[in-house]
C-alpha positions as CSV (number, residue, x, y, z in Angstrom):
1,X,-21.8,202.0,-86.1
2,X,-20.7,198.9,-84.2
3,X,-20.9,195.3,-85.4
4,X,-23.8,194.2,-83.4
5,X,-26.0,196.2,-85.5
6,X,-25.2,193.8,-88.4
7,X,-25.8,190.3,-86.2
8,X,-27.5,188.1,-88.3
9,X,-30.9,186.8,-85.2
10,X,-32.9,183.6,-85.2
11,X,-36.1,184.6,-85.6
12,X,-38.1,183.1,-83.3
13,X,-35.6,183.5,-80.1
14,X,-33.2,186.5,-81.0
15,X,-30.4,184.8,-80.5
16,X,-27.2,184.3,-83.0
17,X,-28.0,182.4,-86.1
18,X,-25.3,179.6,-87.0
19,X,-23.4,181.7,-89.4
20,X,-23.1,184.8,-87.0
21,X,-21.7,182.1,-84.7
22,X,-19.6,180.7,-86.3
23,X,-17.9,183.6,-87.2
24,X,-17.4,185.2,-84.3
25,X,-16.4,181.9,-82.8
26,X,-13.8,181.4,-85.2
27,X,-12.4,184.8,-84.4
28,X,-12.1,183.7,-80.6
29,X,-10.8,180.0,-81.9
30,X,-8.1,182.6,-84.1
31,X,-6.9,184.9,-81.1
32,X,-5.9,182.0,-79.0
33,X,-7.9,182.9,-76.4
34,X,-7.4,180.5,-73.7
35,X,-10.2,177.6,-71.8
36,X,-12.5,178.1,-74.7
37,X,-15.5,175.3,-74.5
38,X,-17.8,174.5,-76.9
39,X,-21.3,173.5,-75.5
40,X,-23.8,171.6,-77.9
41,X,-27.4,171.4,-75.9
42,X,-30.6,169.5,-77.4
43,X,-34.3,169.2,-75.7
44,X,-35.3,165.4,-76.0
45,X,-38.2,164.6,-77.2
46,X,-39.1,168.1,-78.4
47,X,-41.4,166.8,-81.6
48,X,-43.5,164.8,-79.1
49,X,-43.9,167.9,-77.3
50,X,-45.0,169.6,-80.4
51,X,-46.9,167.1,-81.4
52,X,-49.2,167.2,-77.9
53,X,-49.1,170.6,-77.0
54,X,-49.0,172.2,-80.3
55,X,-46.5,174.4,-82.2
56,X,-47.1,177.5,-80.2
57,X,-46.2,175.9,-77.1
58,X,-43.3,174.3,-78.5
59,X,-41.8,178.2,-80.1
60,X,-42.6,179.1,-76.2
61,X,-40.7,176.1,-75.3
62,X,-37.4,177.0,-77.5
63,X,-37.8,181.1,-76.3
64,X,-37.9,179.5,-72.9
65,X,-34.5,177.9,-73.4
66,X,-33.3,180.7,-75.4
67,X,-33.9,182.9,-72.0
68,X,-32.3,180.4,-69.3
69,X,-28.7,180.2,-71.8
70,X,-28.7,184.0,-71.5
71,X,-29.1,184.1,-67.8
72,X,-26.6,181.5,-67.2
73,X,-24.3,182.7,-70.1
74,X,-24.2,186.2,-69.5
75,X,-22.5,189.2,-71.0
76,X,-20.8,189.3,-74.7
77,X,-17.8,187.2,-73.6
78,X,-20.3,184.1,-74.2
79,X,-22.1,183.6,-77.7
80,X,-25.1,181.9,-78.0
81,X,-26.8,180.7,-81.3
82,X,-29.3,178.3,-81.8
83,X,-28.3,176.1,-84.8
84,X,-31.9,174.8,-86.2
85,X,-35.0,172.9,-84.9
86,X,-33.9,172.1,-80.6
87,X,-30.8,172.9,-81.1
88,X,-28.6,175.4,-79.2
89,X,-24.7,176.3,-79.2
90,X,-23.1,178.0,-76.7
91,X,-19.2,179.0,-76.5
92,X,-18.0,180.0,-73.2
93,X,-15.2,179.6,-70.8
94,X,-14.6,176.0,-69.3
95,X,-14.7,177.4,-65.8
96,X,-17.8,176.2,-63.6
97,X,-18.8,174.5,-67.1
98,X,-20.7,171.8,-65.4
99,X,-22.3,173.9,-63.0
100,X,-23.2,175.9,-65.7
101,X,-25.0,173.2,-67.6
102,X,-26.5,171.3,-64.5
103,X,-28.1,175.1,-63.8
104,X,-29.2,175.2,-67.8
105,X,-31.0,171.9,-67.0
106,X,-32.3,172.5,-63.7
107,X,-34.0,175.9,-64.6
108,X,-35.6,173.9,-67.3
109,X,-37.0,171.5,-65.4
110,X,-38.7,173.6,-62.7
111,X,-40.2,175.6,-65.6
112,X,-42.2,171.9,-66.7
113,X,-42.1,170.0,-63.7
114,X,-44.9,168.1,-64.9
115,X,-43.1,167.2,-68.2
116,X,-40.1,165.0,-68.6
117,X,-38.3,167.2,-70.8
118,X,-34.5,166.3,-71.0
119,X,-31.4,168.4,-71.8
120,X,-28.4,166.8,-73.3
121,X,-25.3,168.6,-73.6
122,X,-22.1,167.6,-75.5
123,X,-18.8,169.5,-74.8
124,X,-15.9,170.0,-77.0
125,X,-12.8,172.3,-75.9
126,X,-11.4,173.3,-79.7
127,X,-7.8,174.1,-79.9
128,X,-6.6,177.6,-81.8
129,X,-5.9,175.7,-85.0
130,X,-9.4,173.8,-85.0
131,X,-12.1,174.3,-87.4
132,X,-15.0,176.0,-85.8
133,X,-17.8,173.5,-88.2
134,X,-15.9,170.6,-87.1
135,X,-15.9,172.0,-83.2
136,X,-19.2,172.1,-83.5
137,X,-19.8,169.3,-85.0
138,X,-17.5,167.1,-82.2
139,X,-20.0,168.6,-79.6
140,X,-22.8,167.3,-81.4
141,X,-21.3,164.4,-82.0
142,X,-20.7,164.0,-77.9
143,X,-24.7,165.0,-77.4
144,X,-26.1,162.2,-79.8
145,X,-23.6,159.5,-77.8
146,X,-26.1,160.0,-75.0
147,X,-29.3,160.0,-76.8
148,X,-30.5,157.1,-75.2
149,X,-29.0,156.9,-72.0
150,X,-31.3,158.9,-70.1
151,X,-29.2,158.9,-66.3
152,X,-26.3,161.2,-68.5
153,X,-27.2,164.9,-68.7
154,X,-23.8,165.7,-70.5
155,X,-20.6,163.9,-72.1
156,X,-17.5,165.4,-73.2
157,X,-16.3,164.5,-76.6
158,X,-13.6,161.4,-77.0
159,X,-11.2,161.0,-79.9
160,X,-13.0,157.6,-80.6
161,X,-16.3,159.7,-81.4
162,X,-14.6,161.1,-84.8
163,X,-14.7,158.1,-87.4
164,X,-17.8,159.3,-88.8
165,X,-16.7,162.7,-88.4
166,X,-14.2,162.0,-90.9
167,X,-16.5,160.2,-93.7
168,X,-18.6,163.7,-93.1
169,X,-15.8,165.7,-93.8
170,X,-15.0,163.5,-96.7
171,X,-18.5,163.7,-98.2
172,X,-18.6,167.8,-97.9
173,X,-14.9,167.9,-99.2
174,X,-15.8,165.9,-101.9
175,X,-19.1,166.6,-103.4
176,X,-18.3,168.6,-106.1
177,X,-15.8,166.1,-107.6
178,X,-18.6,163.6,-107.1
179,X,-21.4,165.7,-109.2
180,X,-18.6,166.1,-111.8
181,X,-17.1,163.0,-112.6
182,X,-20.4,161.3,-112.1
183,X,-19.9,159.2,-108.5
184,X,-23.7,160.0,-107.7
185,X,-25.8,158.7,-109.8
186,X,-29.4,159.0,-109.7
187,X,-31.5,155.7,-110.1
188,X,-35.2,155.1,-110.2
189,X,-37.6,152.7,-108.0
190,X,-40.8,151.5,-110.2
191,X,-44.4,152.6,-108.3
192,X,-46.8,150.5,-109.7
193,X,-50.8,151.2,-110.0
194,X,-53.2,148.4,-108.4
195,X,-56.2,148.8,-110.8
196,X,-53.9,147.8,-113.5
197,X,-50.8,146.4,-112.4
198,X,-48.7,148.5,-114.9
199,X,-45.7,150.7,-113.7
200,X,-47.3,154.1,-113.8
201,X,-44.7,156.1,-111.8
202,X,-41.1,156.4,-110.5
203,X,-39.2,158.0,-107.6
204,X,-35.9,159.3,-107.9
205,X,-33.3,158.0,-105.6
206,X,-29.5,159.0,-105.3
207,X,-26.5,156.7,-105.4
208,X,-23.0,157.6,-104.5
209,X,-20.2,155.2,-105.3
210,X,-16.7,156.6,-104.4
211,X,-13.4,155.5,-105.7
212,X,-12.0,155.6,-102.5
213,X,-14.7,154.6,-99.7
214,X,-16.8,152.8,-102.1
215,X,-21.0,152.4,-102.0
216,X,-21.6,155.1,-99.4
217,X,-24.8,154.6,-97.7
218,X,-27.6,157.5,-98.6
219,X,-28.6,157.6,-95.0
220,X,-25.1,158.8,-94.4
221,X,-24.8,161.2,-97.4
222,X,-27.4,163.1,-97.4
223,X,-28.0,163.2,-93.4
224,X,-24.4,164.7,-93.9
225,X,-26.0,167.0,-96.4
226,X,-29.3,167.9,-94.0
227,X,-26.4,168.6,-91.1
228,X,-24.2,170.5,-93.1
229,X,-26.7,172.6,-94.9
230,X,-25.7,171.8,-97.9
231,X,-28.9,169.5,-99.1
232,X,-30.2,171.7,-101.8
233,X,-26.6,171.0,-103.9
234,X,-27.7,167.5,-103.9
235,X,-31.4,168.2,-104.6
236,X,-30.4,170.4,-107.7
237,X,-28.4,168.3,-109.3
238,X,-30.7,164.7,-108.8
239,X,-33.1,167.5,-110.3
240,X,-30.9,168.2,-113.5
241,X,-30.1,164.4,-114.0
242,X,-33.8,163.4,-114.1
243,X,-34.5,165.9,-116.6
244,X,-31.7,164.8,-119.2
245,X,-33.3,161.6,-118.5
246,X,-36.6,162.9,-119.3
247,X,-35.6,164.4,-122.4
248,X,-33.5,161.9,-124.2
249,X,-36.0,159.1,-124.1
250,X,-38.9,161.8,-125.1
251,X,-36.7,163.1,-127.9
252,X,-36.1,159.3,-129.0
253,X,-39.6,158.5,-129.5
254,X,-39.5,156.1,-126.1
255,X,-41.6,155.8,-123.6
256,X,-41.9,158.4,-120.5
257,X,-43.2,157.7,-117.2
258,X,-43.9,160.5,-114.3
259,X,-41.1,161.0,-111.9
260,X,-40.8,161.9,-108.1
261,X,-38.2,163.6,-106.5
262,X,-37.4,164.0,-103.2
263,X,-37.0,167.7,-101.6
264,X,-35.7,168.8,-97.6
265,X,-37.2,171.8,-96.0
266,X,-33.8,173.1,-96.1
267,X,-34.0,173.1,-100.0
268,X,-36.7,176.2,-98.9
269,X,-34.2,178.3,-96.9
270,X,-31.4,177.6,-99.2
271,X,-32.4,178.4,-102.4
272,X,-35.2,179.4,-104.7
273,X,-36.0,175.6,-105.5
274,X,-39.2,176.4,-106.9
275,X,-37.3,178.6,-109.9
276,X,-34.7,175.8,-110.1
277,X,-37.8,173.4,-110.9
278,X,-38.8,176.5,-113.5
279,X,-35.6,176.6,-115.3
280,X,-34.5,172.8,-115.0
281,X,-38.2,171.7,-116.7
282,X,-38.0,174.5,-119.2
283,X,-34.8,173.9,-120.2
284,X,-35.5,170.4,-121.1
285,X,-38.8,171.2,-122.1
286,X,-40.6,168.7,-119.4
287,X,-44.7,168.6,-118.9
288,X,-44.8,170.4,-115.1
289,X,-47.2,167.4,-114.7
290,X,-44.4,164.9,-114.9
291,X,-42.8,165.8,-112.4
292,X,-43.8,165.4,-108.8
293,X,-42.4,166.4,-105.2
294,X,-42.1,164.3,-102.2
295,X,-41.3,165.9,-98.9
296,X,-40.7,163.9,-95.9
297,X,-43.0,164.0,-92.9
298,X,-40.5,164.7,-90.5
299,X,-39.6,168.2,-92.0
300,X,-43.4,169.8,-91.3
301,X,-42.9,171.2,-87.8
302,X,-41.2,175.0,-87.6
303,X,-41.5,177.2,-90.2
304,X,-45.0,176.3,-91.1
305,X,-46.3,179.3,-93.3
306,X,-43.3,179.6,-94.8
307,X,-43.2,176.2,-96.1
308,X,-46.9,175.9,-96.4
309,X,-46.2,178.8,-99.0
310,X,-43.6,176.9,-100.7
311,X,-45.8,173.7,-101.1
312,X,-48.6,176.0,-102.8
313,X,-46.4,177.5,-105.2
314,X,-45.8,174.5,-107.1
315,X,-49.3,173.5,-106.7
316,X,-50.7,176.2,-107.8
317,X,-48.2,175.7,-111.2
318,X,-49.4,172.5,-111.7
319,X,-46.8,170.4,-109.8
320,X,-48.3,167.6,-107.5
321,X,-46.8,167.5,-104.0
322,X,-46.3,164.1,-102.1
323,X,-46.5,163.2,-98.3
324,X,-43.3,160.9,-97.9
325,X,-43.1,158.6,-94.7
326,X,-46.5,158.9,-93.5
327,X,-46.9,158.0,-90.2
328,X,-42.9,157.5,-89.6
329,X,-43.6,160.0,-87.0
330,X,-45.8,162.0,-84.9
331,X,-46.9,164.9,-86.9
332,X,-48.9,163.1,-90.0
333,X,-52.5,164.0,-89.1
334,X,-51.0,167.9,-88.1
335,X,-49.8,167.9,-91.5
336,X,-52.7,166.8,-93.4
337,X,-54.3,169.3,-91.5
338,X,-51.9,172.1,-92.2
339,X,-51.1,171.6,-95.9
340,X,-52.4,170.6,-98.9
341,X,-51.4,167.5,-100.6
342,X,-51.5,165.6,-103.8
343,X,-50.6,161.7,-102.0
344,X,-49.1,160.3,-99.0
345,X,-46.9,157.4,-99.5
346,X,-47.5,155.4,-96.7
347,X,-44.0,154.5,-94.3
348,X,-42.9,151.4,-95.2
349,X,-42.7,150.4,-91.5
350,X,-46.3,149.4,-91.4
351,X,-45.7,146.5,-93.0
352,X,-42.9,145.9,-90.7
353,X,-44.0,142.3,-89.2
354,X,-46.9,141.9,-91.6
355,X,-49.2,139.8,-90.7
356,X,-52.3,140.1,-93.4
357,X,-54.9,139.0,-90.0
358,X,-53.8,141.4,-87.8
359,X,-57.1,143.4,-87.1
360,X,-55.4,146.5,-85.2
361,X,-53.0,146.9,-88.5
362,X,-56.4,146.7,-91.6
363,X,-58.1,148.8,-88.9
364,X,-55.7,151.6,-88.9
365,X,-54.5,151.5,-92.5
366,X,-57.9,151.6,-93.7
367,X,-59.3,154.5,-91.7
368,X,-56.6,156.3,-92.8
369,X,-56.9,155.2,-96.5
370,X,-60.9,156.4,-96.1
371,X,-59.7,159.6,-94.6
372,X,-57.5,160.3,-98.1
373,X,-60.0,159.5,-99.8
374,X,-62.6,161.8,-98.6
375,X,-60.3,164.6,-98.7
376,X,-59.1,163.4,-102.7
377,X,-55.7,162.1,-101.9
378,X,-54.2,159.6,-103.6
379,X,-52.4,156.6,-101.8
380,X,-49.5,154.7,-102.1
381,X,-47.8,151.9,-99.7
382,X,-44.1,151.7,-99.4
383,X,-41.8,148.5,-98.5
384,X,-44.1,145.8,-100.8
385,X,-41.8,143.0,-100.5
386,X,-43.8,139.6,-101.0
387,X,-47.4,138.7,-103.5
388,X,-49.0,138.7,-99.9
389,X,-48.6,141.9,-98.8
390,X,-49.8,143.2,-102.2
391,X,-53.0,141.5,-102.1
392,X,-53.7,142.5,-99.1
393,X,-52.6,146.5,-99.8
394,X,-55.1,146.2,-102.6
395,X,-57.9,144.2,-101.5
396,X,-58.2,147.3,-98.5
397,X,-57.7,150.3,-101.4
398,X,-54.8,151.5,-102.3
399,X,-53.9,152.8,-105.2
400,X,-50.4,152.8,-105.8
401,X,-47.7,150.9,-104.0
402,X,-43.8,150.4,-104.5
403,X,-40.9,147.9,-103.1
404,X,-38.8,145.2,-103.5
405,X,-41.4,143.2,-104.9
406,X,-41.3,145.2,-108.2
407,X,-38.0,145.8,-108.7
408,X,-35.2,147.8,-106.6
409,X,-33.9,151.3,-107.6
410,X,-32.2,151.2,-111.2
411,X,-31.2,152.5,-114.5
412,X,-34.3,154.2,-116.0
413,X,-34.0,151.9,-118.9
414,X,-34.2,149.0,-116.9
415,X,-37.7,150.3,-115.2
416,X,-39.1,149.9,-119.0
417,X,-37.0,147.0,-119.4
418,X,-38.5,145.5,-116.4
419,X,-42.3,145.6,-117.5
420,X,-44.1,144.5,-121.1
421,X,-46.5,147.3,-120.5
422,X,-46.0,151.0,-118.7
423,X,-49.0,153.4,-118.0
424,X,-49.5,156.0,-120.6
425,X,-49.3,158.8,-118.7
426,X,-52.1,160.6,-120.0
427,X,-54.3,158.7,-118.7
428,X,-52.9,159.0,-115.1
429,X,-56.3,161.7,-114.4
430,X,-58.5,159.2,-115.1
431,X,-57.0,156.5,-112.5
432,X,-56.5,159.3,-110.1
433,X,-60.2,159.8,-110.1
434,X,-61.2,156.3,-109.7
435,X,-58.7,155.6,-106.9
436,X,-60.7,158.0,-105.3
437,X,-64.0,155.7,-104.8
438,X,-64.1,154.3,-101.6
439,X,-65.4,150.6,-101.8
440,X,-65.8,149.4,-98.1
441,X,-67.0,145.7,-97.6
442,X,-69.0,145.6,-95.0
443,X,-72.8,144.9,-94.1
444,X,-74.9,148.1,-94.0
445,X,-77.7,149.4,-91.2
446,X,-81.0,146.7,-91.5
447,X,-83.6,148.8,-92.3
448,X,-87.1,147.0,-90.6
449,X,-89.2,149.6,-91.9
450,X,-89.0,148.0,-95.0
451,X,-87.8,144.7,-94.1
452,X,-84.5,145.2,-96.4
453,X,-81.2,144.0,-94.8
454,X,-78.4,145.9,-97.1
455,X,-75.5,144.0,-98.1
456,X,-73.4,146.5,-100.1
457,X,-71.2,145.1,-103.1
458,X,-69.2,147.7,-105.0
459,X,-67.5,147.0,-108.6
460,X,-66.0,149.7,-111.4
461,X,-67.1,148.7,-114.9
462,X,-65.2,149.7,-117.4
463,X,-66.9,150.0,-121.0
464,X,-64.2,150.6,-124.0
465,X,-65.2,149.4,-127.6
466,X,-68.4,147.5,-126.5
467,X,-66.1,145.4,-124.2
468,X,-67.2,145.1,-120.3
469,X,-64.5,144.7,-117.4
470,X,-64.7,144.4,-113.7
471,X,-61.8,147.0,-113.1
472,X,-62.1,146.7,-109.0
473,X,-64.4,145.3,-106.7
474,X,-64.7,144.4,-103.2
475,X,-64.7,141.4,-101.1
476,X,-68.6,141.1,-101.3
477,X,-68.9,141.6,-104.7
478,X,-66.2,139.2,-105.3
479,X,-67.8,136.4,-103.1
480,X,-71.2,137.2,-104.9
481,X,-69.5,137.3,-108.5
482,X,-67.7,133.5,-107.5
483,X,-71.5,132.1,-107.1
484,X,-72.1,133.1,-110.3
485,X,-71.5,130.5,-113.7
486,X,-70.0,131.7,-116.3
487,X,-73.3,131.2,-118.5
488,X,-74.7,134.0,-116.7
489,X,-71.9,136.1,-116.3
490,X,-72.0,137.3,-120.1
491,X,-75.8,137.8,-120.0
492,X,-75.1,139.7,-117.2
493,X,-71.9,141.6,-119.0
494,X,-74.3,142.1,-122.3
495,X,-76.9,143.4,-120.3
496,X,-74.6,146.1,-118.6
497,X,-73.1,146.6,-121.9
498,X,-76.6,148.1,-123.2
499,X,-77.7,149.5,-120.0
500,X,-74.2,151.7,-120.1
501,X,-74.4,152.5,-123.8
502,X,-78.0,153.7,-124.1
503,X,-77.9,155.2,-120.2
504,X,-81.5,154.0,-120.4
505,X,-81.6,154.6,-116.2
506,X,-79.2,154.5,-113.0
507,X,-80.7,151.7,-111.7
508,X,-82.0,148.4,-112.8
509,X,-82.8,144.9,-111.1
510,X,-81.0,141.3,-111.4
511,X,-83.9,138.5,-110.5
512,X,-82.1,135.6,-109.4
513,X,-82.8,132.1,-107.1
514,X,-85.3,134.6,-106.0
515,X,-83.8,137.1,-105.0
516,X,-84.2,140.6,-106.1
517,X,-81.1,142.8,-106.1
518,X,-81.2,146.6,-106.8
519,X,-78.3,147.5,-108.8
520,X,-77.3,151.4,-108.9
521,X,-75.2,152.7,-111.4
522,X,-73.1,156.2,-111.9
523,X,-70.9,157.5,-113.9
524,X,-67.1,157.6,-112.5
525,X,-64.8,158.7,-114.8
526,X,-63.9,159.1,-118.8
527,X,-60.7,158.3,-120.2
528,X,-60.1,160.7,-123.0
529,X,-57.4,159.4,-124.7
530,X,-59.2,155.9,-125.2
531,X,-62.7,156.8,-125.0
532,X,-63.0,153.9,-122.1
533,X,-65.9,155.2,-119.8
534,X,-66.0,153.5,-115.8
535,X,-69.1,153.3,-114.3
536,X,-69.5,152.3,-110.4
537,X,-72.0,149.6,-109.5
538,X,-74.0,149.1,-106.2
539,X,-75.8,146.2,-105.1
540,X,-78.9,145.9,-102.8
541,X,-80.1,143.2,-101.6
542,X,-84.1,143.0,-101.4
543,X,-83.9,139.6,-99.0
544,X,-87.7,139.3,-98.8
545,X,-89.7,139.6,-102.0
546,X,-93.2,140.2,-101.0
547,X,-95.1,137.7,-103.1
548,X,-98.4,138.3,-104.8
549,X,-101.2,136.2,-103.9
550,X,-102.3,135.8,-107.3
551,X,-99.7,134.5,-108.1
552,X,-99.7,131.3,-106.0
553,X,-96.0,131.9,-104.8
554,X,-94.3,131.2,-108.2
555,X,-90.8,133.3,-108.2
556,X,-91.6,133.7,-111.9
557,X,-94.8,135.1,-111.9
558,X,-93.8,137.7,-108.8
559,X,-90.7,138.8,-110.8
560,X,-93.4,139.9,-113.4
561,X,-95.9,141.2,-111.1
562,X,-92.6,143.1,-110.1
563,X,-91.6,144.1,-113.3
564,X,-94.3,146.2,-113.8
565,X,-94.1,148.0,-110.5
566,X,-90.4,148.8,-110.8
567,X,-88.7,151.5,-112.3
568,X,-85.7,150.5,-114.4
569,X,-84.8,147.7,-116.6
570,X,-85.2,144.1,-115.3
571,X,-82.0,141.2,-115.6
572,X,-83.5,138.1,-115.1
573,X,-81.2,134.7,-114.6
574,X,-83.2,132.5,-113.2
């Protein structure tokens, strides 16, 4: 049998995977063999392309390419692999190498004339003692130095290009020493809930401070780590740290908050990461529940069902899976769409330029905050940085948000430090379920049939120990609940506090400056740990209260000509 019959294939276009290429480029690197070029190619713009004409089109698109390399690249004397996502190697002979790639580009180009679809090409020509990776890696690095400079097509690679080259090498050569002798730390940013502003969750962020280069930047680490394949290592091991975490606060009697942790979709090819979740919570005997997955937007694009799969494994075992970045790119809705999640955490670049009276930003965030909603997903806004941009987050219905404003990424000790009061975590259901209830402010349809113009107020009332609070409420509810005195306001709040208790009805009426407002009233949620029950409140107005002639058009005597025509109990405050 020959060797071919062992190549390792991408799946979707047949060619060379990145480790069959590698290998048999290294053996070419090895022989000597002279003029040897190295040929990194990459479709601009491909997720766009995606994104509008669909995943299909864009596995056609990549076949496509696969097809034109192989006609241009002929015969076994050239390798061709494509690396991951748009990405394509080829190693061939520096003869007619840029009519080669001007032909690569052209062919594409008549294939979508109707499409500006760009091919970049970086070159590299590796020596016989160079490192294939690193040969690679130069040609890439030549590629993404024309990124946005669309009049180059191609760019051969300059000793100036390497200085990140060499903090990349340094990161892979050095990450086990790192893990070991503790240089990556993990650290935890506080999310905070907005019904209560107590710190009910935390996300898990690493931190790598070398002896030699210092803080290095997690952008450049772990993009490093993505590039490299070599992700999951890090994963794993922020993974093991925020379980020992876990554990030695829970085994001192201290308090425990939820904690999210960020995955790649490499961390799916590389490993089994659900069974490293298994063993890592069982080990150190962690709730599944406490512990929940974020997975960046950008990753949802290729291999769909295989992912998708992933994502309902540790559903379906009771972990909660996260949307990280929402919106940071151009595959959120396709996402929603295509897999199931627990919350999106909104990209902290919305609030980029904030500006709280900006109708085009409320407009968007909150149609997308009613869309999660009606599909029972939880929200959560990134990048808080100022009181301002909190108010506003909550006054249009978030639930959660996190940011500067509440504290940076730190010590987990210092996240319980930071606050008098944390969430109890078992009561994290509850809050789920009312951060659920849309509460709109807005004016409703008239109605002239009746002669009822609907202005909706919305308010949660909480009843725990005979003791009433306004948990959330809208704008109108608000502005209604300002006109009230305080006088009034506990009748009112002893009035719901029977009503609630003895469930006499779902609806009763509040008679006031004659007005007549219908007030309806369901259940929302029970917390079972403090027996606090939330009920959710919705106010009518009746503007015109037909008045009784007999009663020679005294408010008081139509309120009890009404009272007896009514069904439900009567709140008068007149």
């Amino acid at each position: 049998m020959t060797d071919k019959l062992y190549e390792a294939r991408d799946r979707i276009t047949g060619l060379l995977d990145r480790d069959e290429f590698q290998n048999k480029a290294r053996k070419k690197i090895r022989s000597g063999e002279f003029g040897l070029a190295i040929i990194w190619f990459n479709i601009d713009n491909f997720k766009i392309y995606n994104e509008i004409f669909g995943y299909i089109s864009g596995t056609t698109l990549l076949k496509e390419t696969a097809e034109i390399l192989k006609v241009i690249f002929p015969g076994e004397h050239n390798l061709i692999s494509r690396f991951c996502d748009d990405n394509f190697v080829v190693m061939s002979s520096w003869c007619a190498l840029e009519d080669n790639i001007e032909a690569v580009q052209n062919s594409l180009y008549r294939l979508h004339k109707n499409i500006t679809l760009k091919l970049r090409a970086g070159i590299y020509f590796p020596s016989h003692n160079d490192d294939v990776a690193i040969s690679c890696d130069r040609a890439k690095t030549a590629c993404d130095t024309i990124r946005k400079n669309h009049s180059i097509k191609s760019c051969m690679y300059q000793d100036d290009m390497s200085s990140n080259l060499a903090q990349r090498q340094y990161i892979l050569d050095n990450l086990s020493d790192a893990f070991k002798n503790g240089y990556i730390k993990v650290f935890y940013q506080p999310i905070v809930r907005m019904l209560t502003g107590k710190i009910c969750e935390t996300e898990a962020l690493t931190r790598w401070e070398d002896p030699r280069l210092g803080f290095i930047s997690p952008h450049d680490f772990i993009a490093t780590l993505e590039q490299y394949r070599e992700i999951h290592r890090l994963d794993i091991y922020a993974l093991g740290q925020v379980c020992r975490d876990y554990r030695v606060r829970y085994e001192n009697n201290m308090p425990v908050l939820p904690v999210s942790i960020n995955l790649s979709r490499l961390d799916f090819e590389l490993c089994d990461i659900f069974q490293e979740f298994e063993q890592a919570t069982q080990i150190n005997n962690i709730p599944r529940k406490m512990i929940k997955i974020e997975i960046t937007e950008s990753v949802y694009g290729e291999d769909m069902a295989g992912l998708n799969l992933g994502i309902e494994k540790f559903r379906a075992n009771g972990y909660e899976v996260w949307m990280d970045d929402f919106g940071s790119g151009y595959s959120s809705l396709n996402a929603l769409k295509d897999y199931n999640f627990d919350t999106i955490k909104f990209d902290m670049k919305f609030l980029s330029g904030f500006n709280k009276n900006s109708a085009r930003l409320t407009t968007i965030l909150s149609a997308n905050l009613s869309m999660a909603k009606q599909m029972g997903i939880q929200t959560l806004a990134e990048g808080v940085e100022t009181r301002e941009q909190l108010e506003y987050l909550q006054a249009i219905g978030f639930e959660k948000a996190q940011g500067y404003f509440f504290g940076r990424p730190m010590v987990l000790d210092n996240v319980f430090n930071l606050a008098t009061d944390t969430e109890d975590f078992r009561d994290a259901e509850y809050y789920a379920k009312l951060g659920k209830i849309e509460m709109p402010s807005q004016d409703l349809m008239h109605r002239p049939d009746y002669e009822i113009a609907d202005v909706r107020r919305m308010a949660l009332l909480e009843l725990c120990n005979d003791h009433i609070e306004i948990l959330a409420q809208n704008k109108n509810h608000e502005e209604w609940l300002n006109d009230i005195h305080d006088g009034e306001f506990e009748i009112m709040k002893k009035f719901l506090s029977r009503i609630i208790i003895g469930r006499t009805g779902k609806k009763f009426y509040i008679f006031r400056k004659g007005n007549c407002i219908r007030v309806n009233i369901t259940p929302a949620a029970k917390n079972l740990r403090t027996g606090a029950q939330t009920w959710l409140a919705v106010h009518y107005d009746i503007t015109r209260i037909p008045i009784c002639p007999s009663c020679k058009h005294k408010p008081q005597d139509t309120y009890n000509c009404l009272s007896e025509i009514l069904e439900g109990e009567i709140l008068q405050l007149d």
